[in-house]
PASEBA-1860 file (N, C-alpha, C; in nm, 3 decimals):
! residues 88
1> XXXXXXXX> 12.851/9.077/9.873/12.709/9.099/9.853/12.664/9.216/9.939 ~ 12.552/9.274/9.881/12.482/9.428/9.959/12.355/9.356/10.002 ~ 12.321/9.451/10.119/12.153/9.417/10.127/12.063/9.527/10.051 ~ 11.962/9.525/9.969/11.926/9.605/9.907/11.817/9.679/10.025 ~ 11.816/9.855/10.038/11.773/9.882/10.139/11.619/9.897/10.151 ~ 11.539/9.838/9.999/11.375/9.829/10.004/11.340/9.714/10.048 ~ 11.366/9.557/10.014/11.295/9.490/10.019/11.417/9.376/10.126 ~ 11.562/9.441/10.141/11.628/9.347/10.255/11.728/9.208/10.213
9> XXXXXXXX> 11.664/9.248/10.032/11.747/9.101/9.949/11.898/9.138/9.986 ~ 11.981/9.038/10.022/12.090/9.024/10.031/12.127/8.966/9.850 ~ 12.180/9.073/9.763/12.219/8.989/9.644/12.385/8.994/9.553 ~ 12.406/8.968/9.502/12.540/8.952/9.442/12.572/9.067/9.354 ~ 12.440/9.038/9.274/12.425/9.214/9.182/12.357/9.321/9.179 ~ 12.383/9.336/9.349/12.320/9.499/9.379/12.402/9.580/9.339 ~ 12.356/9.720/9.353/12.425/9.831/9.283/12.416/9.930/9.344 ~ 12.484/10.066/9.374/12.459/10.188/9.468/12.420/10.299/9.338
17> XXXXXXXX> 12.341/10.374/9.413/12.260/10.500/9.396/12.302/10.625/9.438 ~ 12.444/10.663/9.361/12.418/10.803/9.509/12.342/10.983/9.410 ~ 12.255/10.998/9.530/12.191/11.075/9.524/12.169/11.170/9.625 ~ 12.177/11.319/9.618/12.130/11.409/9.729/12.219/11.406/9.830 ~ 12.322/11.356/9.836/12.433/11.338/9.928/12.423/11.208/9.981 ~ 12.353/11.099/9.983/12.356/10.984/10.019/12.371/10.880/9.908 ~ 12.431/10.767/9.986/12.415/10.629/9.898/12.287/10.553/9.933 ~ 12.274/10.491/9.822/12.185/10.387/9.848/12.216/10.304/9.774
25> XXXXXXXX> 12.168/10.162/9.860/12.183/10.044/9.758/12.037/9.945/9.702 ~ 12.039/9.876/9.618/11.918/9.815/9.589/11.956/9.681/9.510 ~ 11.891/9.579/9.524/11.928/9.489/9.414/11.775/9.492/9.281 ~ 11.735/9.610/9.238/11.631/9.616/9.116/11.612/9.745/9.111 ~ 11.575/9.770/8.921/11.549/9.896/8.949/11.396/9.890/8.980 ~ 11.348/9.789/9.004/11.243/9.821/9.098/11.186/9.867/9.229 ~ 11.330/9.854/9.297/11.321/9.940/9.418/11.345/10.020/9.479 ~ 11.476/10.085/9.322/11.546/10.197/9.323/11.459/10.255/9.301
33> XXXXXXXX> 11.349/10.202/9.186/11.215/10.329/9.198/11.138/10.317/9.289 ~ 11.110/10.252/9.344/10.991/10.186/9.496/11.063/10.367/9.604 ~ 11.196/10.340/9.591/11.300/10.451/9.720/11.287/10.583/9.662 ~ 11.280/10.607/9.556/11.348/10.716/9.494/11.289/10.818/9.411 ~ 11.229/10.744/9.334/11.153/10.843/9.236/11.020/10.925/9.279 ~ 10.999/11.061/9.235/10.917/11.097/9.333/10.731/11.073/9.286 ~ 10.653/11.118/9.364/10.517/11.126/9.324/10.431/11.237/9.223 ~ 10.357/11.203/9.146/10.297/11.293/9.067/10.197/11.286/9.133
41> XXXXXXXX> 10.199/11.429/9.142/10.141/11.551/9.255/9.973/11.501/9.210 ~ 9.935/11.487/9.058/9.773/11.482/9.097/9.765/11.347/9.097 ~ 9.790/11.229/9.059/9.747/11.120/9.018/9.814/11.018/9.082 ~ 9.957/11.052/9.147/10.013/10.924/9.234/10.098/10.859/9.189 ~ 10.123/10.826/9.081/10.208/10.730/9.003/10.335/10.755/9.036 ~ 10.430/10.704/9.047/10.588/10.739/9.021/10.596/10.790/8.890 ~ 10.660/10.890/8.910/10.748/10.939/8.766/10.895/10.901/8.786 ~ 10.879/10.805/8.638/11.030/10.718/8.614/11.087/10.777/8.490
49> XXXXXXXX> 11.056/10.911/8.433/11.066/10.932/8.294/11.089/11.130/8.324 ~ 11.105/11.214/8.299/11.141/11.336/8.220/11.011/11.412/8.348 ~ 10.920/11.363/8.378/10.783/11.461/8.415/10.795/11.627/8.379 ~ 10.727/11.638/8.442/10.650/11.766/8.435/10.692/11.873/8.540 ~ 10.737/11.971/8.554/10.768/12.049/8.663/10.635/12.148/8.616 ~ 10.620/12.213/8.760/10.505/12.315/8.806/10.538/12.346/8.860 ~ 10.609/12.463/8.917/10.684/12.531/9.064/10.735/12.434/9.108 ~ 10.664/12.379/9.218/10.702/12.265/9.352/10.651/12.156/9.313
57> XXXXXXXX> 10.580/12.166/9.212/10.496/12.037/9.165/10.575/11.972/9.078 ~ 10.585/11.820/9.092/10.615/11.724/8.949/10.519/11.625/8.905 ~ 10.471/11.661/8.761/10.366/11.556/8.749/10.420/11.463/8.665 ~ 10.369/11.347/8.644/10.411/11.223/8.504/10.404/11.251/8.376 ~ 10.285/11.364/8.320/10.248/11.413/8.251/10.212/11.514/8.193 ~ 10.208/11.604/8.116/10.122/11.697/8.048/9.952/11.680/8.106 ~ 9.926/11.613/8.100/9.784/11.542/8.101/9.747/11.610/8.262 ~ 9.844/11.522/8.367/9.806/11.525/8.501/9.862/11.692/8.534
65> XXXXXXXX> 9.959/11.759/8.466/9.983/11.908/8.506/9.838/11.985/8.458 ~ 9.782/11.939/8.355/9.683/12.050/8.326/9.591/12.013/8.404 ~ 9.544/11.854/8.444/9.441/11.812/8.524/9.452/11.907/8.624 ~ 9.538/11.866/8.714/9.585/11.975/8.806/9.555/12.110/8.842 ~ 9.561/12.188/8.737/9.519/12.279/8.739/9.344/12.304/8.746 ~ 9.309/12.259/8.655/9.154/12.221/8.669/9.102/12.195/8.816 ~ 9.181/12.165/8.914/9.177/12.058/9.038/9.114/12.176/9.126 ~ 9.198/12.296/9.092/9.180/12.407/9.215/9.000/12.477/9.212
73> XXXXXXXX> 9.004/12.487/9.373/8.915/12.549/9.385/8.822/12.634/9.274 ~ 8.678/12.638/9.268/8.585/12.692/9.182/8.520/12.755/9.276 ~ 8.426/12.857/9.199/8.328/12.950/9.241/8.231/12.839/9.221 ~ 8.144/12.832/9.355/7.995/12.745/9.311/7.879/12.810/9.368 ~ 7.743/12.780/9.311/7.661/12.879/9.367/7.572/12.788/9.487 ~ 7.476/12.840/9.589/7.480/12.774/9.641/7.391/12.610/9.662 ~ 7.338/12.590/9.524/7.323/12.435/9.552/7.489/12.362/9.499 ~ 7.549/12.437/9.527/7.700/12.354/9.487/7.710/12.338/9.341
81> XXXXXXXX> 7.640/12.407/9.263/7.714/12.378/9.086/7.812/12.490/9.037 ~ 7.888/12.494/9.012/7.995/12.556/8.936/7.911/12.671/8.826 ~ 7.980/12.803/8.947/7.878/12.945/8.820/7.941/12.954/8.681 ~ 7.880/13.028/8.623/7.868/13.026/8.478/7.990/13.078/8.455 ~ 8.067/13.199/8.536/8.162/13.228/8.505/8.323/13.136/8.511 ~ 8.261/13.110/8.579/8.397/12.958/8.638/8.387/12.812/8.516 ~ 8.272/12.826/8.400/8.294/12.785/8.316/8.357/12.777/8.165 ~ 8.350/12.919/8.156/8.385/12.984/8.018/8.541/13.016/8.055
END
């Protein structure tokens, strides 16, 4: 038996991970994703599926890469609303 290295279960049908030059072990792929999988950059979620690359960025989605983009800094005037040009 392994101890799985997220949650400490000692189980019969854990399994190793090797990745990035290390092993890891886990007994679920729930904690292989809990360890492993990384964060989408706007929204948080684990990406367990294909995501999205952006340079340095990985998002879950199409959705959260374009959000993203939307995200950055705007021109605002100064009661804080977003100028006309930063809309069109």
């Amino acid at each position: 038996m392994a101890k799985c290295e997220t949650c400490g279960n000692d189980y019969a049908r854990s399994f190793d991970i090797d990745m990035g030059g290390g092993r890891h072990t886990f007994d679920s792929f729930e904690c292989a994703i809990t360890a492993l999988a990384p964060l989408c950059s706007h929204c948080g979620c684990r990406v367990i599926g294909h995501g999205v690359d952006r340079g340095e960025a990985i998002y879950c989605c199409d959705h959260c890469a374009r959000a993203s983009q939307s995200d950055a800094p705007r021109a605002r005037d100064q009661q804080g609303r977003e100028s006309a040009a930063e809309r069109h």
